[in-house]
N, C-alpha and C positions, 0 to 999 in steps of 0.2 A: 504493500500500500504506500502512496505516496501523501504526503502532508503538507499544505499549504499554509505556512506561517502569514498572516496580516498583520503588521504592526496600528494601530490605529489611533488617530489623537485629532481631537476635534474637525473630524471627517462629515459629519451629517449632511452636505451637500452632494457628498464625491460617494456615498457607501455603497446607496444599494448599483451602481455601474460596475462596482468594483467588486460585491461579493456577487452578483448575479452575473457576473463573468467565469465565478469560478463553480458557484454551485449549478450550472448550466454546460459544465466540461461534456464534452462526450463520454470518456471516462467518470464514470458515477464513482468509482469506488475509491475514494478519496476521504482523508481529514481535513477540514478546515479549524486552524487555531486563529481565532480573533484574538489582540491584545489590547484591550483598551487602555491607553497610559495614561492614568487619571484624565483624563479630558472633560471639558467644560461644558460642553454642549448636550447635542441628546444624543452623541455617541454611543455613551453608558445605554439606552435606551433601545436602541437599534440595534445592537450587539445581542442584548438579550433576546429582543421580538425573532431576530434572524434564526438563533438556536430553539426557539420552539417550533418552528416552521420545518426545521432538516434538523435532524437528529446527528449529522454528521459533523455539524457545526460544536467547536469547543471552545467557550468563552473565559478568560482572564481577565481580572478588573484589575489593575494595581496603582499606588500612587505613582505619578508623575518622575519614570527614570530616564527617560530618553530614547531614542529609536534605537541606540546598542542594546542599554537594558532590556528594551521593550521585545525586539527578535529574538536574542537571546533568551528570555524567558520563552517564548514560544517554541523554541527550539526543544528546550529541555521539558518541557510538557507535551510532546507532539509523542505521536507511536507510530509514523509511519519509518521505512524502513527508509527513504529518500526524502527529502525537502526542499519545495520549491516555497519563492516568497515573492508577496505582490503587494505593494505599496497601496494606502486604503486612496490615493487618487488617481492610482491608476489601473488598467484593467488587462487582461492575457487573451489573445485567441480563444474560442471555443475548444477548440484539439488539441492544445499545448499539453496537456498533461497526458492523452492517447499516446502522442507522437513523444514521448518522453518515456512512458511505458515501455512501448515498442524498443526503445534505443537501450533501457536497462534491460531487457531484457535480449538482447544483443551484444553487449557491449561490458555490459556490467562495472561500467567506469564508476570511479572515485567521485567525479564531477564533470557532469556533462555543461555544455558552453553553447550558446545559441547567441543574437540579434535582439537588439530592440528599437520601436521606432518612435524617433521624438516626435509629440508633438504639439506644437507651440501655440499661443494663445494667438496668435494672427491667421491662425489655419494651416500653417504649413508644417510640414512632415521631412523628417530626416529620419534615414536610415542610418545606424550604428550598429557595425559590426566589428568582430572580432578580430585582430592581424593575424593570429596564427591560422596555418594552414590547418583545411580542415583536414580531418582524421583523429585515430588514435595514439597516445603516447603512453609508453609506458615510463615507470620509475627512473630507470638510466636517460632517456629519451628526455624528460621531462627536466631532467639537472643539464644535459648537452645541449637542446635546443630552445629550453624555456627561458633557464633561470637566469641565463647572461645577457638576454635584453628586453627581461620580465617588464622594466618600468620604462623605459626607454632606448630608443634607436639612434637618436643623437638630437633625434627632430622636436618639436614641442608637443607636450602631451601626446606621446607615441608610444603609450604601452599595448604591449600583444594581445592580453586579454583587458575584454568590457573589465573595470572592478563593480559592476554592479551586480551584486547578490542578484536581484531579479533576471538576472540572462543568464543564467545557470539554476541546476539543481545538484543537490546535494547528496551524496549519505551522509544519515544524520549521526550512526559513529565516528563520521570523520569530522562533522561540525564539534563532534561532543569532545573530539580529541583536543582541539583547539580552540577551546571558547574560556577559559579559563586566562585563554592571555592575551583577547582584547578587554580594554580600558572601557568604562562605561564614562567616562572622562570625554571620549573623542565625541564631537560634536562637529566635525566637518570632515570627510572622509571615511566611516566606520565600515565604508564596503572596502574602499581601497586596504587595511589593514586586516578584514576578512578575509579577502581572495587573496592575499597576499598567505597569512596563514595557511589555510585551508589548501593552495598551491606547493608549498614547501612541504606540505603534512601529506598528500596525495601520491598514491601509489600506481594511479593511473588517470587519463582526463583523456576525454572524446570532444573535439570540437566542429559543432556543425554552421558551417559558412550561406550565406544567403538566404538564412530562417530567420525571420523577427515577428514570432509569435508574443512578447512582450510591447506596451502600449506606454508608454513613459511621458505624463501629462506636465509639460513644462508650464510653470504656475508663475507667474512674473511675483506673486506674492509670496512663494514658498522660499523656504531657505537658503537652495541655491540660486534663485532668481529676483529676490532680494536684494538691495544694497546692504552688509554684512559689516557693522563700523568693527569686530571682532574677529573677522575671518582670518589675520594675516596671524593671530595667536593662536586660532584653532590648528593654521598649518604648522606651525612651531609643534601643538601637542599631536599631530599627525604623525611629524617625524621624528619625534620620540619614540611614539608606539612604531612605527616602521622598524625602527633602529634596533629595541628591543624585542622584536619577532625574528628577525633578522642573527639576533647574536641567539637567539631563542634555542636555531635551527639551522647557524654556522651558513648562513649566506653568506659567498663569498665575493659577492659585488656590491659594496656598500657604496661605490660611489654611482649606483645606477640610482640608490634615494635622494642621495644627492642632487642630484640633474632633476631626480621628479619634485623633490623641494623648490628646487629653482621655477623652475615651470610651475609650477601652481603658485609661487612667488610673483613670479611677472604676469600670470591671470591674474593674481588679486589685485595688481595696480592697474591692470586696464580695469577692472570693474571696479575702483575706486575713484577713479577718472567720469568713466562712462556714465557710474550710476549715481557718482556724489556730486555732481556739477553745481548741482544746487546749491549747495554749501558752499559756491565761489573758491577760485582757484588760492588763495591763501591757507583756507583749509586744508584744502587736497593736497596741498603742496608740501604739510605739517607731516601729514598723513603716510603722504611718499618718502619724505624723509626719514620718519622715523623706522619703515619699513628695510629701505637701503643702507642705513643705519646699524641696522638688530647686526650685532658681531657672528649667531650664527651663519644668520643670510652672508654678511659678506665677505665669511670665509667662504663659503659652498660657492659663490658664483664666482669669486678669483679662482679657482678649479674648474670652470665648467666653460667648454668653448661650444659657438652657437654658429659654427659653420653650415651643418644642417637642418637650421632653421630657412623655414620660406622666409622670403623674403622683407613683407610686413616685422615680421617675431622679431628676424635680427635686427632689422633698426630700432626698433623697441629695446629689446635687452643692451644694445649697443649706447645707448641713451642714457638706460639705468645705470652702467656702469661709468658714463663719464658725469653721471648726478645733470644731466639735462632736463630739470624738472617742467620747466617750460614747454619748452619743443613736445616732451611727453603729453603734457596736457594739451597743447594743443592739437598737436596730429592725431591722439585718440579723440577728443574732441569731434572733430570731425568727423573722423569714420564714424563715430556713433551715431551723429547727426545724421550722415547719409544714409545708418543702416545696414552698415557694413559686417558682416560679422552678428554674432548673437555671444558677446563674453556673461 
């Protein structure tokens, strides 16, 4: 059987899309765990009305711990033998969990890997998929072909696998194996230090290319589509938890988190730029600096060269490094203005 974790926190608008995607699978033989993370609204309410209606439905109330705590608890209360997980705003194919069956029952990987397709509050839809080629890896395969350009390829944000929990499923001995050392701490990234786990801990992964049976609802309101005055701390506690996964399970390319620090570094000053304009360029400019500033960061990036950055990325990072706060704010400025891009 497979288990459907929902993490859930004042969802009442986005629910029933989102569980009537899954209790409608073609695959009936399924667990759904609902989490409600203390949430405000009539979450608590829904949650409950849902599990008397399907009996397969298994509801969690708890106080308010976060979307690490919140999965994680569901994890450990689930009984399926696999685990899949669907954000309560957004919703999965009808067949995903057939077409998932099918592949464990084939395949019997560690962790199977799929697509998902963004999409955005203006109507428009992106595909995201996976870099690694599709097929099977085993153990050895998995340390030779994965792990040395697991977070990056040289380019910007160019890790092999999606890190999002929802384009993958699971065995949930293997989630069980590694849940004990992410942080319920992390508040930006807690997929990327899951898959990162759960990768290192994996004896074997299937990856299937040109499937994006996940539906991933880009919310200009939700956390990552928000202006974040916090974010550039949450990635400091990111790569702490990288770091200590990493020495967890004797990764031996620690400067690939490096380069991914840096990149998610120079995303957060574009969408400090982008999405804090309001607050007039003296702000932003406080803002930037204190970011280019932080002695982690500007160790990591005197290490990190951006020859295979496209071309936009390297003038950007080429900018941060000679403290061109200006010019930064203004040529992102623009691009935002025109549209360019979605940071």
């Amino acid at each position: 059987m497979i288990s459907i974790v929902v993490p859930c926190y004042n969802c009442e608008k986005t629910f029933d899309r989102c569980i009537n995607s899954i209790r409608t699978q073609t695959c009936q033989e399924i667990e759904i765990v609902l989490v409600d993370d203390g949430s405000t609204d009539n979450t608590y309410g829904l949650c409950e009305e849902a599990s008397k209606k399907d009996d397969r439905i298994k509801v969690i109330h708890q106080k308010n711990g976060g979307l690490m705590n919140a999965w994680k608890n569901g994890v450990r209360n689930a009984s399926g033998e696999y685990i899949a997980f669907c954000d309560s705003d957004d919703y999965m194919d009808a067949d995903l969990i057939e077409k998932m069956a099918d592949k464990i029952e084939e395949c019997h990987a560690d962790i199977i890997l799929y697509g998902m397709k963004v999409e955005y509050t203006d109507g428009t839809v992106e595909a995201e998929d996976n870099q690694l080629q599709e097929g099977g890896y085993t153990k050895g395969e998995i340390v030779k072909l994965i792990l040395p350009n697991y977070f990056d390829n040289g380019q910007m944000q160019s890790a092999l696998i999606l890190a999002s929990r929802d384009t993958k499923i699971f065995k949930r001995a293997l989630l069980m194996k590694v849940i004990n050392y992410l942080s319920d701490e992390i508040s930006v990234g807690e997929d990327d230090a899951t898959t990162f786990a759960a990768v290192l801990s994996a004896e074997s992964i299937f990856c299937m290319r040109g499937y994006y049976p996940y539906h991933y609802m880009r919310n200009d309101g939700s956390m990552i589509g928000k202006y974040d005055s916090k974010m550039f701390d949450r990635f400091l506690v990111l790569r702490k938890q990288l770091i200590e996964i990493a020495e967890q399970y004797h990764y031996p390319y620690m400067e690939q988190i490096e380069r991914a620090f840096v990149s998610n570094v120079l995303l957060c000053m574009k969408k400090e730029i982008s999405r804090n304009r309001g607050s007039g360029y003296t702000k932003v400019k406080q803002n930037l600096i204190r970011m280019r500033k932080n002695p982690v960061f500007t160790d990591a990036i005197s290490n990190v060269t951006f020859d295979k950055y496209e071309l936009k990325s390297r003038v950007f990072a080429g900018l941060v490094l000679k403290e061109r706060y200006l010019a930064l704010y203004v040529a992102t400025s623009i691009m935002a203005g025109l549209g360019v891009g979605k940071p």
